[in-house]
Each structure stands twice: as C-alpha cells, then as structure tokens.
N, C-alpha and C positions, 0 to 999 in steps of 0.2 A: 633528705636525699632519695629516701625511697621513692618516696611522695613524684619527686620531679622526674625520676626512672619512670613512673609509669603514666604517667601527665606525655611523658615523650615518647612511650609506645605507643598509646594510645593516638597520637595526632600524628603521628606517621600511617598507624592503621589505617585512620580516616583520611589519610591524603591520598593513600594507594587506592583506597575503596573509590574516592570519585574521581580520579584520574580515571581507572578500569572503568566506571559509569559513563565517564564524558567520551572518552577514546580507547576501547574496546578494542579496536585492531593493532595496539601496539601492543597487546600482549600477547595478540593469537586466537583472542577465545569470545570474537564475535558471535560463534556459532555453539557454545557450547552448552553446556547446561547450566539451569540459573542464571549467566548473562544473560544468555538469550531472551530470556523474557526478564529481564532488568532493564534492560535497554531499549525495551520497546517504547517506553511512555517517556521520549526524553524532557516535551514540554512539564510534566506532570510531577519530573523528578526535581525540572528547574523553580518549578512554583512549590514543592515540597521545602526544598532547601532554604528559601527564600522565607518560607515561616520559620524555621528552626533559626535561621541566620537571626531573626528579628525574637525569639523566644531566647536565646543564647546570649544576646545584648539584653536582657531584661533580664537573666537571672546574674549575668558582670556586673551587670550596674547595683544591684543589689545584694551581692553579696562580695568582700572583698577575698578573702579566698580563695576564689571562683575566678576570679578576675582577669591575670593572667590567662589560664587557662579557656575561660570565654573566651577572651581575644583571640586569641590563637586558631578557637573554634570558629569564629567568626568570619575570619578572614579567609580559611580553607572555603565557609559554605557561601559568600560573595565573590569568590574566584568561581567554585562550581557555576553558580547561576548565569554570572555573567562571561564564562565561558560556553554554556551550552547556551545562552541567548543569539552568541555569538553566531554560534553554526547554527542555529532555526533560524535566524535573522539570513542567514546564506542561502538559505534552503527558502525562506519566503513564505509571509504568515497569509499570505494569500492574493492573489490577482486576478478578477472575473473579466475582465476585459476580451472580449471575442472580436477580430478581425470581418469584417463582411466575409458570408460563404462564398465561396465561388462554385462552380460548376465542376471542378476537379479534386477539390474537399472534403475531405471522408470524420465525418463526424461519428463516435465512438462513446458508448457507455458502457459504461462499468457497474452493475449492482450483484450482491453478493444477495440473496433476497431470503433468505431463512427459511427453505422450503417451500419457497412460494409467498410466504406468510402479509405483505402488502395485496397479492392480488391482480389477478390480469391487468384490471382495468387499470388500475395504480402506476403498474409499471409500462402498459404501454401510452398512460398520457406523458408518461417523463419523457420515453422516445419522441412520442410523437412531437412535443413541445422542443425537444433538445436537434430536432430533426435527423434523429440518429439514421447512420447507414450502417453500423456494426453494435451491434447490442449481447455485451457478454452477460453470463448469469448462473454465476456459480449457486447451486442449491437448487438447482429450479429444471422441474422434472420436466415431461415431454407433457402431459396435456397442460399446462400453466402457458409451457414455449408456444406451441400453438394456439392457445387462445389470443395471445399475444401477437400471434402473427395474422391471426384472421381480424382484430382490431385495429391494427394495422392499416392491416391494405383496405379493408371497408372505410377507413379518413384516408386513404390515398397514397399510401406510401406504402406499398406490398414488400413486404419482408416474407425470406423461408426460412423455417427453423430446423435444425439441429440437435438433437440431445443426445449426448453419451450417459449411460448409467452401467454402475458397479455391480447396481441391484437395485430392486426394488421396495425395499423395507424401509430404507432409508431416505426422503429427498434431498439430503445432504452428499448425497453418492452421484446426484446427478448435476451434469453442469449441461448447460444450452447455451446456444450461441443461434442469435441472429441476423441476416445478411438483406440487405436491400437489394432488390432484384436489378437496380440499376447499374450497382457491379458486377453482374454477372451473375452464372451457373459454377457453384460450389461446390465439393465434394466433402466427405471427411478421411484424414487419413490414416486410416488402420495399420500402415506400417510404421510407424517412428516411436507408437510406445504410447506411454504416458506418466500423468505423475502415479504416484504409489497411493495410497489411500483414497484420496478423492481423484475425481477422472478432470482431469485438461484436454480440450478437445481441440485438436489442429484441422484447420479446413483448406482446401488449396483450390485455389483458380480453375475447372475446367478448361477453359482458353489459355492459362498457362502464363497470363498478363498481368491479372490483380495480384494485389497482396496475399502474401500468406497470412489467415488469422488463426491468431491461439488464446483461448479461452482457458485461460489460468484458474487453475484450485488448487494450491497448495497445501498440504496437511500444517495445521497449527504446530508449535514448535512444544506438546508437552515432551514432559520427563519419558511417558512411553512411546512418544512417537518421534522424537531427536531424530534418531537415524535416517528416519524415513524423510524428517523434513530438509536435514540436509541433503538427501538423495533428490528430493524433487529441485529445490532449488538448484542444486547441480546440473538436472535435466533438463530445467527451464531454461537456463546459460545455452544448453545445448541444441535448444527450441530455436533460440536466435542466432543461430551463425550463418545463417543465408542472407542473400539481398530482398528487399522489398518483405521486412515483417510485420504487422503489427499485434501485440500482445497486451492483451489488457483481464482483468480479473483480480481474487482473492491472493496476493501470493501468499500472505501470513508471515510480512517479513517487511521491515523497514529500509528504506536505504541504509542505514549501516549494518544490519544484517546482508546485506548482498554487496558490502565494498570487497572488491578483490574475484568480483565475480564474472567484472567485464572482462570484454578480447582486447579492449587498449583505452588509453587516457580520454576521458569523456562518456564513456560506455557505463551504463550502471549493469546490465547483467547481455552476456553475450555479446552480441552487436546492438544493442537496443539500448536507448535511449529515454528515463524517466519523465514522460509529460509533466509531471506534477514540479519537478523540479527544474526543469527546463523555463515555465512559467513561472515562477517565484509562488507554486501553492505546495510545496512541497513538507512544510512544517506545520500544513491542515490535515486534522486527525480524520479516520474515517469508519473507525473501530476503538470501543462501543459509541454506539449514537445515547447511552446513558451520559454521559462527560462530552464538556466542552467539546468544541474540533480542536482547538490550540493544547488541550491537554487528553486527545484520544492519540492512537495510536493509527501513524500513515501506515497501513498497512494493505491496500487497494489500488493497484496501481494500471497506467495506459501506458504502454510504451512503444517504441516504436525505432527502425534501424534510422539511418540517415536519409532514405529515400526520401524523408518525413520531415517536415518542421510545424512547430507549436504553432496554432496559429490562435489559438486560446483555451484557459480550460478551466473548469471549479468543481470543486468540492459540493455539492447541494446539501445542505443546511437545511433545509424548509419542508424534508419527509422524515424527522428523525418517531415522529410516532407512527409511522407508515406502517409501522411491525417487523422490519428489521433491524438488525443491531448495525449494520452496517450502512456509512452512510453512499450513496450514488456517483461515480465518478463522471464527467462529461469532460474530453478531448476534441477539441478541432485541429486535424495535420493537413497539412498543407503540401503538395509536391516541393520535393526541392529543384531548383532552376538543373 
C-alpha cells in the first residue's frame, strides 16, 4: 500500500515537473528563476527525455517489480517528447531558402561575437557575403566596429558604425551596430534609455524615413541578474511600440520566454515580429555553438514590426569555430505592399 502511495506521488511529481518544462506559461513562471533557464534548451530536454524514455523501458523489461511503474514512467517521458517535438516542429527545424534581393530589401545580421573574438576580417566577410545593410553586434567594441566598416566599404559596400559602451574594461559592455550608407544618414538615440547591464543601442533615421534600428544585448537570465533581465526584456517590448522597427541582437531569451510580451496576437515582443519563426527556423539553436543548433538554445533573434515581411533567413552553421559561442543570424525583410 505504501509502496503504491509513493509510486503515485512520485508520477504526479514528474507529470507536473514536464507539463511546467513543456508549457511554462500556464503557471506563470516563464520568467522566474530556475525555469528560466530550464526552459531554454527545449530541443535538448526533448532528446534528454527520449533517452530516459528508452533507459526506463530497459530496466521494465527487466525487472518485474519495476514494471508497472516504468510503464507509467514511460509514457509521461513519450508525451514529453512528442509534445515539445510538437511545438519545435511549429516553430521550424529550419528553412534557408532566400527570395531574390530586391532594391528595397534590407538585409540584416545578427552576431553576438565574444568581444570581438572571430575578428574583423571574419565578420565582415559574413556581411559582406550575407550582403548585409544592417549589421548588429552585441560584444564588439568601437575599434573592431570600425575595422569592420573600413573592410567594408574598401569591397564596396560602405557601412558607418556605431558603438555604445558601459565602459571600457569589459567588450562585453559594448554593442555596435552597423548601417549601410545606402539607407541613409543615422543617428543614435540618447534619449529612450537602454537595456540595464549590457548597452542596446537604438539608431533613428536622420531624414526621418528609414527604420528605426535597435541593437539588442540583453543581460543573461542568471540567478543575480533576474531582475534586471526581466527589466530589459520589458524595455525591449517597449523598444518596439512604434511603426517601421527593426530589432535584431542577443536578447538571452527564447520565444517562450517572451510569450505574453507582445501588444497583440502574432507579435512576439512589442510590435515586432520573430524572423526566425516567421520562416520556420525558429527551433534552430544559436547558443552555445559547442551543441547541436537543434539542441542549443534560439536565443539571437531579427525582428521586425509589420512594415516588414520574411523574405528569407538562416541560422549560419559553418562559423561555429570562428571563436564565438554564438552562432550568426542573417534576415532578409521585405517591404509590405
């Protein structure tokens, strides 16, 4: 009697435990601590479970005892799996397929680059190859951004850079953003704030026409910086409540860390709109480049309001020893009609 009292706390425990793993917002505590970063590796959790699921059938089968109770376990960890297949299968194990550019097409990369640590040349042949007109770059200090911009425009494609820093001890404190001079004369904007520990650098239109760009660094979600990281994400929502935005960078935050963040149905945070998941590469990891993409963690995102549609995007795979941990995001948007 005892026996089966605790056989049925026990598989209650674990049912609550991967329900809060797979869907985290029915309880509230997407953002809180220890979820927070439990939820980040959801690919990681579904190939976890998927061994146990197959180690738990191997000790049923051999043990009769056990047997009931495997079963029981079993079936809990083949729901998990093939419910979070479910939604990474919604979200899209990836789609490279790019549209022809057009002349009105703003092509967008994403690298968070570890202080620099790939290297001018590195990172401005991704540009230059990805044919980037907006090039964010969380970690990467002002003389890195300008090397980068004078490689550049010497292959033909003159970009001006940008960099905000916290300080200067750190190149984790700095983030850069660069602009191709074909859409125009840039500013940065010193009044709207920024995020809290690492700087997000907002740029606005001189002419008053282009897009707003914001150059996302969110602070990772530890135990001593929670607060903060839900403050930025906060802020970041609040980054995009205007028309004509696009946002791309480290946010350090998965799509189901930012559900409930958008202004309405379709909106992953603000008014913006997830490229990654708008193109079915949304369930491609891009944190650490040590692990799989299908089992790192999407946490590098291009977004963008409605002005804007996908017109192709991918994850880059082929610079994971480049010397950052993070792997390149490339966005093609498209005006909308």
């Amino acid at each position: 009697m005892v026996r089966r009292i605790l056989a049925a706390a026990l598989l209650l425990v674990v049912a609550v435990a991967l329900l809060l793993l797979s869907w985290p917002q029915l309880f509230g505590l997407l953002r809180s601590s220890l979820i927070a970063q439990a939820i980040s590796f959801r690919g990681a959790a579904a190939v976890a479970a998927l061994i146990a699921f197959v180690i738990v059938i191997v000790f049923a089968t051999a043990s009769r005892r056990f047997r009931r109770l495997g079963a029981s376990l079993a079936i809990l960890a083949l729901g998990f799996v093939l419910l979070n297949a479910a939604i990474l299968e919604g979200r899209g194990f990836g789609n490279t397929v790019f549209q022809p550019k057009r002349a009105s097409d703003v092509t967008v990369v994403s690298w968070n680059t570890l202080g620099g640590a790939p290297g001018a040349n590195a990172i401005a042949t991704l540009a230059l190859e990805a044919r980037a007109d907006i090039l964010s770059l969380p970690e990467t200090d002002r003389k890195t951004a300008d090397a980068v911009a004078v490689i550049m425009t010497a292959a033909g494609r003159p970009m001006t850079p940008h960099t905000t820093a916290f300080d200067e001890i750190s190149k984790a404190r700095s983030t850069s953003v660069l602009v191709s001079t074909r859409l125009g004369r840039y500013r940065v904007d010193s009044t709207s704030g920024s995020t809290t520990t690492l700087p997000t650098v907002i740029l606005l239109p001189d002419g008053g026409t282009g897009p707003t760009i914001v150059a996302v660094h969110a602070v990772a979600p530890l135990p001593t910086e929670l607060a903060n990281w839900n403050s930025d994400l906060e802020w970041l929502s609040g980054a995009c409540r205007s028309p004509n935005v696009i946002m791309a960078g480290d946010f350090n935050a998965t799509l189901d860390h930012l559900v409930g963040l958008g202004t309405s149905p379709g909106t992953t945070i603000g008014r913006c709109t997830d490229a990654a998941l708008q193109s079915r590469n949304g369930a491609v990891g891009t944190w650490p480049t040590a692990t799989p993409a299908l089992v790192s963690a999407p946490i590098d995102h291009i977004m963008a309001t409605g002005d804007w549609r996908v017109s192709g995007m991918r994850v880059v795979q082929n610079l994971d020893r480049a010397g950052s941990d993070h792997r390149p995001i490339v966005a093609q948007l498209s005006t909308t009609p």
